[in-house]
N, C-alpha and C positions, 0 to 999 in steps of 0.2 A: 504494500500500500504506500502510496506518495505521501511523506509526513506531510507534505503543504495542503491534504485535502485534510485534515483534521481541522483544521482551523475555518474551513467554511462549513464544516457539517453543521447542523444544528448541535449545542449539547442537551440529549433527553431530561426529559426531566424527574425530579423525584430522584436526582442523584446529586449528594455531599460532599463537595469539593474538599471538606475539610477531612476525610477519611484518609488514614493513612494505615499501611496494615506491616510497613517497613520494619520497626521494631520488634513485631512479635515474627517476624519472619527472621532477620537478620538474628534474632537467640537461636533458633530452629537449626539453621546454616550452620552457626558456631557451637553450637551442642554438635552437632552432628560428626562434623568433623572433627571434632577435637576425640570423640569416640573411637574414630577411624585412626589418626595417630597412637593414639593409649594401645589400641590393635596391635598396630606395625610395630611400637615401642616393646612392647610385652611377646610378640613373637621374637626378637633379637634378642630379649631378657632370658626366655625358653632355650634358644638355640644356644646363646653361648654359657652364661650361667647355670642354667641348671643340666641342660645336655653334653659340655664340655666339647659343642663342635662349629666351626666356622661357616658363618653365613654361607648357601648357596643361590645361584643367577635365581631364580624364584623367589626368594628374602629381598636380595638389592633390586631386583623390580619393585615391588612392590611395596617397599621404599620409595624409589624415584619416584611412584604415581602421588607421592605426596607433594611434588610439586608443582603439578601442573589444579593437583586441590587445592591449592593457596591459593592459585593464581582464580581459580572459580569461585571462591570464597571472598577475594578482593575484588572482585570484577562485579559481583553480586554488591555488596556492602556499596559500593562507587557507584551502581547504579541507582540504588536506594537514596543514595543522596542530590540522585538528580530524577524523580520522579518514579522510580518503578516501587510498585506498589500503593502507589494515588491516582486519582482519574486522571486521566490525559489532558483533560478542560486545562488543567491544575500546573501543567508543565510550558513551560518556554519553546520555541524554535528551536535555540539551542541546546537546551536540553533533551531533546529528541534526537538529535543529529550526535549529541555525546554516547546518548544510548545506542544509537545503530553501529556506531563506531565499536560501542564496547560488545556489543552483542556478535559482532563481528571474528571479533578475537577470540570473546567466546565462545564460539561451535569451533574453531579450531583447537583449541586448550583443552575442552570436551571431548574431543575425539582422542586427542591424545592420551588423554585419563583412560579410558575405556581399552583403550588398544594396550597402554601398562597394564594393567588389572588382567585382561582374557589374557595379555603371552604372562605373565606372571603364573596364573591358573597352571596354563598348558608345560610351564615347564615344572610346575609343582608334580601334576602326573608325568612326568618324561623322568624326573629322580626316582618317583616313586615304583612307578610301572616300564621304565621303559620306552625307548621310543618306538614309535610305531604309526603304520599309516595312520589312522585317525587323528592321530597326536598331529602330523605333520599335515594334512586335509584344513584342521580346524586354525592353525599358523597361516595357513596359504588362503584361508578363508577370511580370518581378523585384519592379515596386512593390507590386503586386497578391498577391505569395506572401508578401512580406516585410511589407508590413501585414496583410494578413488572419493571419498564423501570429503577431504580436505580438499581434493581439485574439484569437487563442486562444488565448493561455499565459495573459494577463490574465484570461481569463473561464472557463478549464477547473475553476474551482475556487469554489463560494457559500458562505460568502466568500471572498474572494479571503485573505485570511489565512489559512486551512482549507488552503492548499494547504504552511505547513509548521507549524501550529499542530495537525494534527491530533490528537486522544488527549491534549490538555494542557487540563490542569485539567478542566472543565468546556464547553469550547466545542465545539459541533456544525458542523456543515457538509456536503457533498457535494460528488463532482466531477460538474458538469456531461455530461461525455462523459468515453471511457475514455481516460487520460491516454498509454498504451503506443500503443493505435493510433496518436494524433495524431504521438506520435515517431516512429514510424515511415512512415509517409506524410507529413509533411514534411521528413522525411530524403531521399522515396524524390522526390517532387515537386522539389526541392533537385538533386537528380542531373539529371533531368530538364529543368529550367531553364537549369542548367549545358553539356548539349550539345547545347539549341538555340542558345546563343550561339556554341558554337565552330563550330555550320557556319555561321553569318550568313555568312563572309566568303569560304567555300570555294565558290562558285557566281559570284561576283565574281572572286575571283585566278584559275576555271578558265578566266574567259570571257577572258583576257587576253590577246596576242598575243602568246607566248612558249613558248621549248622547254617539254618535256613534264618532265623533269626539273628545269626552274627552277622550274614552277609544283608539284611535289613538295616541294622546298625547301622554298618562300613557303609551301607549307597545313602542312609539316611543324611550323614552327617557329609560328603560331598554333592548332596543337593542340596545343600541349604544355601546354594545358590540361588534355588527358584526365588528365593524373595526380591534377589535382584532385578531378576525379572519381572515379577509383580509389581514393582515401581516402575521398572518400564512402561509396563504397560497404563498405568496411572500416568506417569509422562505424558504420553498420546492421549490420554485422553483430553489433559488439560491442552495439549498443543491442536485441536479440532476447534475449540474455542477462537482460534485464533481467522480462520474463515469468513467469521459471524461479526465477530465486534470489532467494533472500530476502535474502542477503550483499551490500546495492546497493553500503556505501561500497567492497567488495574490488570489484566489477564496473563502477561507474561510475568508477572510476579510468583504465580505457583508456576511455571515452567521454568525460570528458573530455581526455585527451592528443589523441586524435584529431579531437578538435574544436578542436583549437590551431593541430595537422599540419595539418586541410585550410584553413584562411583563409590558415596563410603559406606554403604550398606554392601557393595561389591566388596569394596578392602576388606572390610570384618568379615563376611563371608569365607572371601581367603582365605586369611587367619585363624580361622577356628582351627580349623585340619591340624596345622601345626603346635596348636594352642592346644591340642588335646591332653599330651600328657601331664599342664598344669593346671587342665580344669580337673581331669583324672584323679590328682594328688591331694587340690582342694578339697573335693568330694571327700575323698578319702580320711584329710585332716578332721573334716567337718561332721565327718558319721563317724568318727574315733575308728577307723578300721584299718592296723597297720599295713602300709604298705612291704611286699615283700619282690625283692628282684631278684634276679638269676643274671649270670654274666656267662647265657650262653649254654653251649653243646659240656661243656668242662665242667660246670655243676649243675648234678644232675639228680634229682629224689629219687630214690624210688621206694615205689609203694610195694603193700603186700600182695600174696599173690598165693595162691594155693600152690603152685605148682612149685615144686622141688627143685633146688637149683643141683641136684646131683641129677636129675633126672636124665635119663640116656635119650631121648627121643627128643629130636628136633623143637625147636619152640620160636616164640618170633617174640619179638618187643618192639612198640611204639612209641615213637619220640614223635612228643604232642609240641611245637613250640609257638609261642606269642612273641612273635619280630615283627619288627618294622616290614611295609614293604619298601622293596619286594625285595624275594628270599635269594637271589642271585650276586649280582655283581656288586651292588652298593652295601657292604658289611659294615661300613661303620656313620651308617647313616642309623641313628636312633630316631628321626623324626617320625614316625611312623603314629599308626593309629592304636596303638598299642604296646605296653609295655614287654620289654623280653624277657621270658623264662623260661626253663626247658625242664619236662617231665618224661619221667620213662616210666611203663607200665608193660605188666606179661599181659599178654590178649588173653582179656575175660571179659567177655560182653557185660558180666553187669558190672565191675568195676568200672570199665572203659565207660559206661555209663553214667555213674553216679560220680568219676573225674571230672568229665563235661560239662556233669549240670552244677558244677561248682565254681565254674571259668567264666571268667566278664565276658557277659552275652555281646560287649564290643571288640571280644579278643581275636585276633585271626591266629588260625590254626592251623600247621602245616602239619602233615602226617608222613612219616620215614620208615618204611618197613625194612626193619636189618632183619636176616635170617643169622641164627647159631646155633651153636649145638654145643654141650660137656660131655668131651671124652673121659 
């Protein structure tokens, strides 16, 4: 919309120039984010202090995505101070032309938040699982939405000044394409991107050899992305509004809140995963239930067992163990969804049984069948 046609509309009536809804928004923003840092801060407090191991590229991602969150956080705050979140009646010429400016900056900053956050994800599962097509599908899928939607924001507009210059003084221009679709299908592409990543991992933790309810657990707590998504979609909604009203700074007010809401609801989403073994440990302090660890295949319980260890006839033993994933290459990765311990048990179905129903229904469980026998 041409700012210069605000000023000839009528303004409706039964609307209070004197509303302002900036403050109660601008705490929102700054709660919000300040949530998301304590996140990031307290996943690096986990990783070095209490796990004894050095950051990896999925940590300092998603670290960096806190910079371009300040920069959405100030850009928001700056615009609050020049009209967004009061009627438009209410605002200046150039106040208007500050905010196109800044709004400007802002879907590029945005984009880039979003594109830290998904490869932050996807190299979270590449540590943990592995790389693998899917892994490498949904990279080739993020970089691709997030540069192609930067070289549309830059180019939706000839000149690219036209896009908050327009109606001043004397300068012409046009938008390239219509500027509300593009919002909206890459809001809606954006969702879309978003939970092809979160089942990357659900086809992997299903094929796993473990109860049916651990492997609930394990996917439960890697989609607790969907919230991210669920603010997306709140996003679009409020960004539909913007077809209809000529009032953008009272309307673009909750589209940018909610473009604060979904990156650091993203961040802390992240973060849990990793965050698990010192909610684990809390829980633990807090329902007085000592914790016990294992360092490994080298210490080892074991339980009783009817069977006779003089006995001449072949027999098997199972090493139950609770590691990190995955069970392969990365050994001295403790970030895992679970703490490490290692149990040995003689095959008896009802002990194997009642070992089980004693194990954190979030534990994962590899199963090692060694065959031996006493000559």
């Amino acid at each position: 919309m041409d700012i210069s046609l605000v000023f000839t509309t009528p303004r409706p009536t039964g609307i209070d120039l004197s509303e302002n809804r900036t403050p109660k928004e601008n705490s929102v923003v700054i709660a919000i984010c300040v949530i998301a840092a304590l996140a990031v801060g307290l996943r690096f407090v986990v990783r070095i202090y209490y796990q004894r191991l050095r950051p990896e590229v999925d940590d300092w991602l998603i670290a960096a995505s806190l910079a371009p969150l300040t920069g959405l956080l100030a850009a928001a705050v700056l615009c609050g101070e020049h009209g967004l979140g009061k009627h438009i009646w209410s605002a200046s010429f150039e106040d208007l032309v500050l905010l196109r400016k800044t709004l400007f900056a802002y879907l590029l900053i945005y984009l880039a938040e979003l594109l830290l956050i998904k490869v932050s994800i996807l190299m979270f599962y590449r540590r943990i699982f592995g790389m693998n097509w899917s892994i490498w599908a949904c990279l080739f899928i993020s970089y691709g939405w997030a540069l192609g939607s930067m070289i549309a924001t830059i180019c939706v507009s000839d000149p690219v000044s036209y896009f908050w210059a327009q109606g001043k003084n004397t300068r012409t221009g046009k938008y390239r394409f219509n500027f509300y679709n593009y919002l909206i299908g890459n809001a809606a592409t954006n969702v879309v991107t978003d939970a092809l990543i979160l089942l990357v991992p659900i086809p992997i933790v299903w094929s796993l050899k473990m109860r049916t309810i651990q492997k609930v657990g394990v996917c439960s707590v890697l989609l607790l992305g969907v919230i991210a998504c669920i603010a997306s979609m709140v996003r679009i909604h409020y960004l539909t509004y913007l077809k209809t009203s000529i009032d953008l700074t009272w309307v673009m007010s909750d589209i940018y809140v909610w473009s604060i809401v979904e990156p650091c609801i993203g961040i802390v989403c992240a973060c849990l995963p990793a965050l698990q073994p010192f909610i684990r440990l809390i829980a633990q302090k807090l329902s007085s239930i000592p914790i016990r660890r294992g360092r490994g295949i080298n210490n080892l319980r074991k339980f009783p067992s009817k069977h006779s260890h003089s006995q001449a006839s072949s027999s098997h033993s199972l090493f139950s163990t609770r590691s990190p994933l995955p069970f392969t290459q990365y050994d001295d990765d403790r970030t895992g969804l679970a703490t490490f311990t290692t149990r040995v048990e003689m095959v008896n179905q009802k002990e194997r049984d009642k070992l089980e129903n004693g194990l954190n229904p979030m534990a994962i469980r590899v199963q090692q069948v060694v065959h031996w026998s006493v000559n």
